[in-house]
PDB file with one MODEL, atoms N, CA, C and O in Angstrom:
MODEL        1
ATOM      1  N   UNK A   1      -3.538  -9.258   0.179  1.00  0.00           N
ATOM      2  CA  UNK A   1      -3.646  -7.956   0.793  1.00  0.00           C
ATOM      3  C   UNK A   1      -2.577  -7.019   0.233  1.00  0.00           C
ATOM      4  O   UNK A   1      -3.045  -5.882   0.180  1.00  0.00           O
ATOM      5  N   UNK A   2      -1.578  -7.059  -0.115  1.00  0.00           N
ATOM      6  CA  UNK A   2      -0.161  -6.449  -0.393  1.00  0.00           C
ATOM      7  C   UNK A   2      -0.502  -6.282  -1.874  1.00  0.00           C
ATOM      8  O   UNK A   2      -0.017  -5.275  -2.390  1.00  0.00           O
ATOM      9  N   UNK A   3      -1.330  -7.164  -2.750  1.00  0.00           N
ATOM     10  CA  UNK A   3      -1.773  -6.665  -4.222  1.00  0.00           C
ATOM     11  C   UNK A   3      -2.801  -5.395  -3.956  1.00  0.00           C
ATOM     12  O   UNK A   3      -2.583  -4.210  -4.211  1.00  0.00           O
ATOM     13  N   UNK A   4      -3.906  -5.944  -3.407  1.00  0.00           N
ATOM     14  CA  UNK A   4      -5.105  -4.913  -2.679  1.00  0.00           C
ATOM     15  C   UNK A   4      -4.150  -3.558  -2.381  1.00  0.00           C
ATOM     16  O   UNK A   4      -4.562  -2.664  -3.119  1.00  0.00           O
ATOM     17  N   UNK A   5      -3.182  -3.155  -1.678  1.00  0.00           N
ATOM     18  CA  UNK A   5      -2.466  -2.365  -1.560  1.00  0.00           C
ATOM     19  C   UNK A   5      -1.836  -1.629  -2.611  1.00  0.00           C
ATOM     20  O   UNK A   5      -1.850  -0.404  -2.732  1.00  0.00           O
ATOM     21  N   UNK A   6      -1.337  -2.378  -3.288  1.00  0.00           N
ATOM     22  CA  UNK A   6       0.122  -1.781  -4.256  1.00  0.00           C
ATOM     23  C   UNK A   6      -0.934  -1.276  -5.635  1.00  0.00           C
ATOM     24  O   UNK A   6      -0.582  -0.411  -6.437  1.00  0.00           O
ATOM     25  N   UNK A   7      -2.388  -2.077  -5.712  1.00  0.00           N
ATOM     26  CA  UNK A   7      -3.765  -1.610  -6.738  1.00  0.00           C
ATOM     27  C   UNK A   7      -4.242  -0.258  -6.176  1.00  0.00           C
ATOM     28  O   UNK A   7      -4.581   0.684  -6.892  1.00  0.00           O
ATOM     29  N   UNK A   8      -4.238  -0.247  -4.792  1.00  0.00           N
ATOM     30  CA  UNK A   8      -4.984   0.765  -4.294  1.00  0.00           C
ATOM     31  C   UNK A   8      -4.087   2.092  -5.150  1.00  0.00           C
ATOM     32  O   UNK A   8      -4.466   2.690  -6.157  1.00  0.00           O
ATOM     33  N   UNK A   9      -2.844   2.291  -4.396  1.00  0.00           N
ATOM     34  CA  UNK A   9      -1.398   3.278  -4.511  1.00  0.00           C
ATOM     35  C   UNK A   9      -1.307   3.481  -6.122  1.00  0.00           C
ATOM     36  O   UNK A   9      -0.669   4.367  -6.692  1.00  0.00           O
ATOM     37  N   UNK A  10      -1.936   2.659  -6.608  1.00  0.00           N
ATOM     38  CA  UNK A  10      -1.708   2.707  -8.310  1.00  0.00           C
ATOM     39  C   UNK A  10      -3.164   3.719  -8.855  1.00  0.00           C
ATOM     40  O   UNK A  10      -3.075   4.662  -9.642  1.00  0.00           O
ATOM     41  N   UNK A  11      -4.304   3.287  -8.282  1.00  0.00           N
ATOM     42  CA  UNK A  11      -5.346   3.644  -8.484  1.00  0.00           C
ATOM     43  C   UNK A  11      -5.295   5.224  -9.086  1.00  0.00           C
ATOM     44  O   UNK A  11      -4.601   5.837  -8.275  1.00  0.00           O
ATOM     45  N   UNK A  12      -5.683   6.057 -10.045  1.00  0.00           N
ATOM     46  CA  UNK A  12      -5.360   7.253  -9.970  1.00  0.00           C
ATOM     47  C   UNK A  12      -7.295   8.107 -10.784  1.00  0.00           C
ATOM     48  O   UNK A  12      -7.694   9.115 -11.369  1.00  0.00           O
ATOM     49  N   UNK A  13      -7.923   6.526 -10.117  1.00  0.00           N
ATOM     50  CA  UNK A  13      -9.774   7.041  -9.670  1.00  0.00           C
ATOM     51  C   UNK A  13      -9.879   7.381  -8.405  1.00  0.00           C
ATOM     52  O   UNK A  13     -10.779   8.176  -8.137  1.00  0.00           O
ATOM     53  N   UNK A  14      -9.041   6.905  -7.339  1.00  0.00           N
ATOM     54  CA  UNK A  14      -9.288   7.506  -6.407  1.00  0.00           C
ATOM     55  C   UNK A  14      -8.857   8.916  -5.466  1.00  0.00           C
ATOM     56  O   UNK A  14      -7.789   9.512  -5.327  1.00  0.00           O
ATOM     57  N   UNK A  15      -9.785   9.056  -5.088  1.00  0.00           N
ATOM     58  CA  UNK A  15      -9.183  10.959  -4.178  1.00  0.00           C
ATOM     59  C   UNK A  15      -8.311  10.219  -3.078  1.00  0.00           C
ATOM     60  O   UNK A  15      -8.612   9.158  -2.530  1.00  0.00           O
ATOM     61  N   UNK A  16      -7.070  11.049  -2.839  1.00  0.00           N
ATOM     62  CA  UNK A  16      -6.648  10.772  -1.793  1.00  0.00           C
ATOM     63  C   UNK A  16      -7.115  10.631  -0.443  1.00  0.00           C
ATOM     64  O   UNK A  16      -6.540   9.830   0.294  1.00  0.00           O
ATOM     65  N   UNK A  17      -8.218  11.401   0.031  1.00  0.00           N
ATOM     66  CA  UNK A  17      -9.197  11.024   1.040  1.00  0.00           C
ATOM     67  C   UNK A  17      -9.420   9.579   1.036  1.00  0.00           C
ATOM     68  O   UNK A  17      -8.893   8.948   1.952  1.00  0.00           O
ATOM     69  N   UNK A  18     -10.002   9.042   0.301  1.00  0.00           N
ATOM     70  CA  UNK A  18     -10.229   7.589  -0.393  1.00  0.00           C
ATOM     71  C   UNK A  18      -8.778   6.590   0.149  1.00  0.00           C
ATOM     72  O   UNK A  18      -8.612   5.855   1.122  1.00  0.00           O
ATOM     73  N   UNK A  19      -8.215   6.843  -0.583  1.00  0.00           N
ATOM     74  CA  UNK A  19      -6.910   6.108  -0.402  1.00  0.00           C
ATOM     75  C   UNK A  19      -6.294   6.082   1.107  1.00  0.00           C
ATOM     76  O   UNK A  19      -5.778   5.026   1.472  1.00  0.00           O
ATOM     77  N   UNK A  20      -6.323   7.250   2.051  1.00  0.00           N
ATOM     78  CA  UNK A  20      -6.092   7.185   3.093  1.00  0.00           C
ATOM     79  C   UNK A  20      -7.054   6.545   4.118  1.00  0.00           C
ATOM     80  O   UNK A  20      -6.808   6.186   5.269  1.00  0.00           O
ATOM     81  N   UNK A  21      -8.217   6.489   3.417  1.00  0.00           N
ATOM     82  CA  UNK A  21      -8.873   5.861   4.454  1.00  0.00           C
ATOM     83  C   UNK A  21      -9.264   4.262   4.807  1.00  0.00           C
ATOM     84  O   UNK A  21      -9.780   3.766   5.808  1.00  0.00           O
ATOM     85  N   UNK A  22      -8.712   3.572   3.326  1.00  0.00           N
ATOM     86  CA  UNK A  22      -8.755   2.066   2.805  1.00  0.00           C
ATOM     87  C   UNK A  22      -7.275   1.695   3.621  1.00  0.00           C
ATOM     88  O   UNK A  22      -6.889   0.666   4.177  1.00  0.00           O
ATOM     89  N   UNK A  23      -6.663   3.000   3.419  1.00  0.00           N
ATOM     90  CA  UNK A  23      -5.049   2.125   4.049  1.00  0.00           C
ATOM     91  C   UNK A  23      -5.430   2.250   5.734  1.00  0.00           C
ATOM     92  O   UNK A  23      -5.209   1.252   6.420  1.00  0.00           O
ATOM     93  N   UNK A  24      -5.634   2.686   5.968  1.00  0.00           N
ATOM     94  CA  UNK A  24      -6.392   3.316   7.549  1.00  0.00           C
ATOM     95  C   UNK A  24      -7.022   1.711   7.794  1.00  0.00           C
ATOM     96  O   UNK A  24      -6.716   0.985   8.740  1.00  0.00           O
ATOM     97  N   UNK A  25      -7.768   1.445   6.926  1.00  0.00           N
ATOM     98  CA  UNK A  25      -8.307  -0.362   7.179  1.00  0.00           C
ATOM     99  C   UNK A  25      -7.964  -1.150   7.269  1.00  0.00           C
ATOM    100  O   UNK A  25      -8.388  -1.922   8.129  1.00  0.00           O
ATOM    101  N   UNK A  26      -6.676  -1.562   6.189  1.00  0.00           N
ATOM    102  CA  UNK A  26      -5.751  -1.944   5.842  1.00  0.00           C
ATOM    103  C   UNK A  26      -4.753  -2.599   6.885  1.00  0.00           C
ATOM    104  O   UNK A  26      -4.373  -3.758   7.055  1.00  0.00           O
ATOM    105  N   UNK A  27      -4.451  -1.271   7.582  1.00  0.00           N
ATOM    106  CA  UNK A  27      -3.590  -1.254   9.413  1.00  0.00           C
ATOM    107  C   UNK A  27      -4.535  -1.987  10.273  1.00  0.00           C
ATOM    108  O   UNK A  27      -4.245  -2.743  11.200  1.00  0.00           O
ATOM    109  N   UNK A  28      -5.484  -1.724   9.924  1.00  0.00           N
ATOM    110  CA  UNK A  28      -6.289  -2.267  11.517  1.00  0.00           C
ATOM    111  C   UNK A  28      -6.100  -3.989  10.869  1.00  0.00           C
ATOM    112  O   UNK A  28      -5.414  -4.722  11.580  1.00  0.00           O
ATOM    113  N   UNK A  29      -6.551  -4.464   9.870  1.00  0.00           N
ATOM    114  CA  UNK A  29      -6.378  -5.617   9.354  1.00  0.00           C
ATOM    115  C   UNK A  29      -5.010  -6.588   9.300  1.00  0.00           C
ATOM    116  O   UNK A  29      -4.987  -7.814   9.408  1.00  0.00           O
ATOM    117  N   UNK A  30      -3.907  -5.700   9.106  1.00  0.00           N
ATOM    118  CA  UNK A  30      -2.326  -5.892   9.493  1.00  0.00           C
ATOM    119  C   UNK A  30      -2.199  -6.709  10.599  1.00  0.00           C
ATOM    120  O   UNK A  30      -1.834  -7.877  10.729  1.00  0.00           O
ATOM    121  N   UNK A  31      -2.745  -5.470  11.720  1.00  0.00           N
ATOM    122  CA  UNK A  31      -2.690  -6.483  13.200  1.00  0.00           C
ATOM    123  C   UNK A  31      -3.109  -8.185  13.539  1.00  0.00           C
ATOM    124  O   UNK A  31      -2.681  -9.048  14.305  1.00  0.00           O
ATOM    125  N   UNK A  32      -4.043  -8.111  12.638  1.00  0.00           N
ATOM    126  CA  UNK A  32      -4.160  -9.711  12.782  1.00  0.00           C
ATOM    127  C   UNK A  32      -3.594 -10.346  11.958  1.00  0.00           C
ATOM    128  O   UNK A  32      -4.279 -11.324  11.657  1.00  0.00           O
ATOM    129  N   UNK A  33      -2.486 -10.290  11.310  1.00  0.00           N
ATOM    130  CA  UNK A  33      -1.828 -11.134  10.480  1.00  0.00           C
ATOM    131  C   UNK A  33      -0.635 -11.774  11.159  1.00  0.00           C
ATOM    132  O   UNK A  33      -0.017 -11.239  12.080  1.00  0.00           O
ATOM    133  N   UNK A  34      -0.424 -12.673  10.763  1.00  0.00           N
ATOM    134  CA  UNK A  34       0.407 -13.753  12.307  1.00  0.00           C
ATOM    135  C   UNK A  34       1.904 -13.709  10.932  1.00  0.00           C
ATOM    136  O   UNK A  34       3.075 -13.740  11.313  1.00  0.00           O
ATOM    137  N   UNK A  35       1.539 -13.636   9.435  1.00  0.00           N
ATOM    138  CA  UNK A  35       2.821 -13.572   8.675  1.00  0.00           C
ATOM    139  C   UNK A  35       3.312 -11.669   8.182  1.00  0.00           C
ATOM    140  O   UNK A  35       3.627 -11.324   7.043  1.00  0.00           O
ATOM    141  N   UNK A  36       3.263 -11.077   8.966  1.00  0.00           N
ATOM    142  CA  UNK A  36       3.619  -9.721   8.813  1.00  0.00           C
ATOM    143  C   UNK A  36       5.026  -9.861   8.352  1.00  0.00           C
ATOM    144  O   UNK A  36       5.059  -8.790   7.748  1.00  0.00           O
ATOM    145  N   UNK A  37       6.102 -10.311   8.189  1.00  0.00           N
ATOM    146  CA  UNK A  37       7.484 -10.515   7.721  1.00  0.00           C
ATOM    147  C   UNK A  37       7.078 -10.718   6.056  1.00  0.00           C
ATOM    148  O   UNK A  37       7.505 -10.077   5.096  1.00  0.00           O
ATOM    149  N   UNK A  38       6.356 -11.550   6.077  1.00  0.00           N
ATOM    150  CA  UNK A  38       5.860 -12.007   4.519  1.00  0.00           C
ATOM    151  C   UNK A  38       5.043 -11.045   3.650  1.00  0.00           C
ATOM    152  O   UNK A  38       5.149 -10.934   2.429  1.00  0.00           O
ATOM    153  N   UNK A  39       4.246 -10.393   4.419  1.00  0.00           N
ATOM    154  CA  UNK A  39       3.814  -9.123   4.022  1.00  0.00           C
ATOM    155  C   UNK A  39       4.320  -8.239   3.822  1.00  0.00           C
ATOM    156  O   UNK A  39       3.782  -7.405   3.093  1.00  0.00           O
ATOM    157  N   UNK A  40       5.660  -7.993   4.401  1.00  0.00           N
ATOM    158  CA  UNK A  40       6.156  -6.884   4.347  1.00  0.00           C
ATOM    159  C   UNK A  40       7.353  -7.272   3.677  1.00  0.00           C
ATOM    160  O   UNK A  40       8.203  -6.390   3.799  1.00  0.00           O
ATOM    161  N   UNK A  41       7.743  -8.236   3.027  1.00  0.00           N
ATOM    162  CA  UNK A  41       8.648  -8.739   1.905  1.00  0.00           C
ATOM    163  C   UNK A  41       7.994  -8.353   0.131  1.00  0.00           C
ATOM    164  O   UNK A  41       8.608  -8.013  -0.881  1.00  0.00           O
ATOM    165  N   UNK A  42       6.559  -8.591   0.372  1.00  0.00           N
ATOM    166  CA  UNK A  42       5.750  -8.795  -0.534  1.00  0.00           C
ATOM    167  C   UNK A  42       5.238  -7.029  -1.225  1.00  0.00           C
ATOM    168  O   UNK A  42       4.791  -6.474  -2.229  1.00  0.00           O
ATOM    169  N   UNK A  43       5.583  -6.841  -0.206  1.00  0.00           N
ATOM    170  CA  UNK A  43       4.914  -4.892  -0.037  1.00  0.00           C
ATOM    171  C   UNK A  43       6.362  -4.392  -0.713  1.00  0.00           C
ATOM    172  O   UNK A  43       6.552  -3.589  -1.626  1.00  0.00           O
ATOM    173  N   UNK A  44       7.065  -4.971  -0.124  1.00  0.00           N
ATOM    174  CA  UNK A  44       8.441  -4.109  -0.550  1.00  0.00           C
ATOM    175  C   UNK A  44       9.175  -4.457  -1.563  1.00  0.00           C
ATOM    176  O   UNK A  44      10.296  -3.974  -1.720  1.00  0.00           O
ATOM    177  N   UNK A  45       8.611  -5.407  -2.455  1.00  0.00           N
ATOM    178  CA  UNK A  45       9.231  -5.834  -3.322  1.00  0.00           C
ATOM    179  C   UNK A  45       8.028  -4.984  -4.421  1.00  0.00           C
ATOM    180  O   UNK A  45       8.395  -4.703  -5.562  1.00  0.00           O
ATOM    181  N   UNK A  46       6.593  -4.625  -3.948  1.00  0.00           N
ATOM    182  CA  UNK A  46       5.709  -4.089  -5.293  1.00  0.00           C
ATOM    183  C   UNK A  46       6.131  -2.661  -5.133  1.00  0.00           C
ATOM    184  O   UNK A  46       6.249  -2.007  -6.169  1.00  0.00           O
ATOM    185  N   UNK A  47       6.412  -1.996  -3.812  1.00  0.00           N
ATOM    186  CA  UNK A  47       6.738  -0.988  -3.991  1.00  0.00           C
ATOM    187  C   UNK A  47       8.436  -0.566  -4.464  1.00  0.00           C
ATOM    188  O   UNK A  47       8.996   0.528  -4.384  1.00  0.00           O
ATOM    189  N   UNK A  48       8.774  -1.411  -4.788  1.00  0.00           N
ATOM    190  CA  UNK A  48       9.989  -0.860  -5.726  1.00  0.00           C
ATOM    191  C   UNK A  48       9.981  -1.006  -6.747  1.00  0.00           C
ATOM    192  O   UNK A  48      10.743  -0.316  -7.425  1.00  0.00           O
ATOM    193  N   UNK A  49       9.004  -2.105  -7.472  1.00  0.00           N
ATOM    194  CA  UNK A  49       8.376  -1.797  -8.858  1.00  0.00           C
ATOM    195  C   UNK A  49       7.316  -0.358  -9.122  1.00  0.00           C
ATOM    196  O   UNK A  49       7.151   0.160 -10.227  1.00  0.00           O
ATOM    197  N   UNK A  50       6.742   0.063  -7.970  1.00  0.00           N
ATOM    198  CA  UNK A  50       6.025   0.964  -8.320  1.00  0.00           C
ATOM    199  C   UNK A  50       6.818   2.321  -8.493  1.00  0.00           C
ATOM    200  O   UNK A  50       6.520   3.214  -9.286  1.00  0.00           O
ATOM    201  N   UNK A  51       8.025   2.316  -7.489  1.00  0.00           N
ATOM    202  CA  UNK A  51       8.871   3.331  -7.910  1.00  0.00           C
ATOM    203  C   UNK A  51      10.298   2.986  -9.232  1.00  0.00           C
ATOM    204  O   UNK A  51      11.033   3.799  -9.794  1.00  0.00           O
ATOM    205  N   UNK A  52      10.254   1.945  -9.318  1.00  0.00           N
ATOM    206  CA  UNK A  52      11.072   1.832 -10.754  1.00  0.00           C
ATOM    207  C   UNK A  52      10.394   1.996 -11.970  1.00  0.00           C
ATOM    208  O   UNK A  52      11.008   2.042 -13.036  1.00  0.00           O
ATOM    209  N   UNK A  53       9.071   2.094 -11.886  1.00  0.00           N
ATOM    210  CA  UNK A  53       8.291   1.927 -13.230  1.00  0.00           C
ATOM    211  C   UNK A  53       7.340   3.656 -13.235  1.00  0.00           C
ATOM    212  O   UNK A  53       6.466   3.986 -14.036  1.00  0.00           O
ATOM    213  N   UNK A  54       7.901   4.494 -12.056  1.00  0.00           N
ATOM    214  CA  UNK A  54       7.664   5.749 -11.858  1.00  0.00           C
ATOM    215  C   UNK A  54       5.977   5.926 -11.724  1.00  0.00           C
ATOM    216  O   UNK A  54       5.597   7.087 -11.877  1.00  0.00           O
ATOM    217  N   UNK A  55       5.044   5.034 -11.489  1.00  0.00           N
ATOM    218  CA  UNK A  55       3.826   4.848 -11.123  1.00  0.00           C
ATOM    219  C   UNK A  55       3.479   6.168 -10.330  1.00  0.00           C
ATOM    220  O   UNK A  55       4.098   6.417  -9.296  1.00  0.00           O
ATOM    221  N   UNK A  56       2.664   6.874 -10.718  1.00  0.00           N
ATOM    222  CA  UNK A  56       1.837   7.855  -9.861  1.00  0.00           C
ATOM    223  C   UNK A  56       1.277   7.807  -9.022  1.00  0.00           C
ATOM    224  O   UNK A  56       0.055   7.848  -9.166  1.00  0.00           O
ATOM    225  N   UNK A  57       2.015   7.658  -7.263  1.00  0.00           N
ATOM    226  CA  UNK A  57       1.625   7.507  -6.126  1.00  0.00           C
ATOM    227  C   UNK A  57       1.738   8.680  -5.497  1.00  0.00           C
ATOM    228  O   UNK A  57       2.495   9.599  -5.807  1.00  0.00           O
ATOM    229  N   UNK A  58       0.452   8.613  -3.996  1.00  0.00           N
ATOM    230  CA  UNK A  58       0.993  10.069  -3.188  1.00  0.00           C
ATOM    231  C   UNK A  58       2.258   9.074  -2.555  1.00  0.00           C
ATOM    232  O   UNK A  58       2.432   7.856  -2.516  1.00  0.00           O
ATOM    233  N   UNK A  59       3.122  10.401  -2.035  1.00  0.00           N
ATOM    234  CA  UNK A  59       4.443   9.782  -1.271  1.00  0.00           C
ATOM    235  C   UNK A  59       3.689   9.870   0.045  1.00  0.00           C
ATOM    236  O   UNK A  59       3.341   8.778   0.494  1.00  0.00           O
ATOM    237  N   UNK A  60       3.504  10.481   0.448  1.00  0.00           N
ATOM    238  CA  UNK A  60       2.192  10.163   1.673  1.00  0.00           C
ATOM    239  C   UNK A  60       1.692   9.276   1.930  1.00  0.00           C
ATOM    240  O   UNK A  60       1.845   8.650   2.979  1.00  0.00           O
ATOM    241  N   UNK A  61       1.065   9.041   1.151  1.00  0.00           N
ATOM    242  CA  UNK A  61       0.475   7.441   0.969  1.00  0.00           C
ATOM    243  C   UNK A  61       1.416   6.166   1.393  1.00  0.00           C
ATOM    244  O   UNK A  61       1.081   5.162   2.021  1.00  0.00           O
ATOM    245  N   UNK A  62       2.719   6.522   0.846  1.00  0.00           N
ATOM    246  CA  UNK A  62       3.938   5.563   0.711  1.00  0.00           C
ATOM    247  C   UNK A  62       4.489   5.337   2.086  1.00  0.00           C
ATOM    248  O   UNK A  62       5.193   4.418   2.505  1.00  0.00           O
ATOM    249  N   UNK A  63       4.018   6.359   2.669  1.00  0.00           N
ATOM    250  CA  UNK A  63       5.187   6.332   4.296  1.00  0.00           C
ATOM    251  C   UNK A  63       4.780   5.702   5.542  1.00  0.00           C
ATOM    252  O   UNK A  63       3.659   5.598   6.040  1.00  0.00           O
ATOM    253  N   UNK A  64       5.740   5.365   5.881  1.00  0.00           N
ATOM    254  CA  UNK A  64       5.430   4.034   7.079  1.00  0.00           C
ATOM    255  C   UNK A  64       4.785   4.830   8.470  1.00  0.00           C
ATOM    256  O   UNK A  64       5.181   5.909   8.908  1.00  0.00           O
ATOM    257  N   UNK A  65       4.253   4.422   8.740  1.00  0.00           N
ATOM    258  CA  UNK A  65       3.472   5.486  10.127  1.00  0.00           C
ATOM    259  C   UNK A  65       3.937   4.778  11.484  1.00  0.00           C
ATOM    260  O   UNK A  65       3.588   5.238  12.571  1.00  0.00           O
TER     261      UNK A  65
ENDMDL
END
């Protein structure tokens, strides 16, 4: 899920409409994950490659809700 993610944020076929609405799924899918610590080790380790390697993301996209 956290690749599915960090592919999505990379994606630059999709409209941001698009992108907000997969991550919108994404959350609802979160909730049932019993390893959310691991996910969110995994998330935060692609998203600092995505900002060290200057990858074209919305920052919107990027922010924790």
């Amino acid at each position: 899920m956290c690749t599915y993610c960090d592919r999505l944020l990379k994606s630059p076929k999709m409209t941001e409409v698009e992108v907000e609405d997969s991550l919108e799924k994404i959350v609802q899918l979160f909730s049932y994950l019993t390893e959310k610590d691991l996910f969110a080790d995994i998330y935060r380790h692609q998203l600092a490659r995505r900002i060290l390697n200057e990858r074209p993301t919305s920052n919107d996209a990027e922010k924790v809700r």
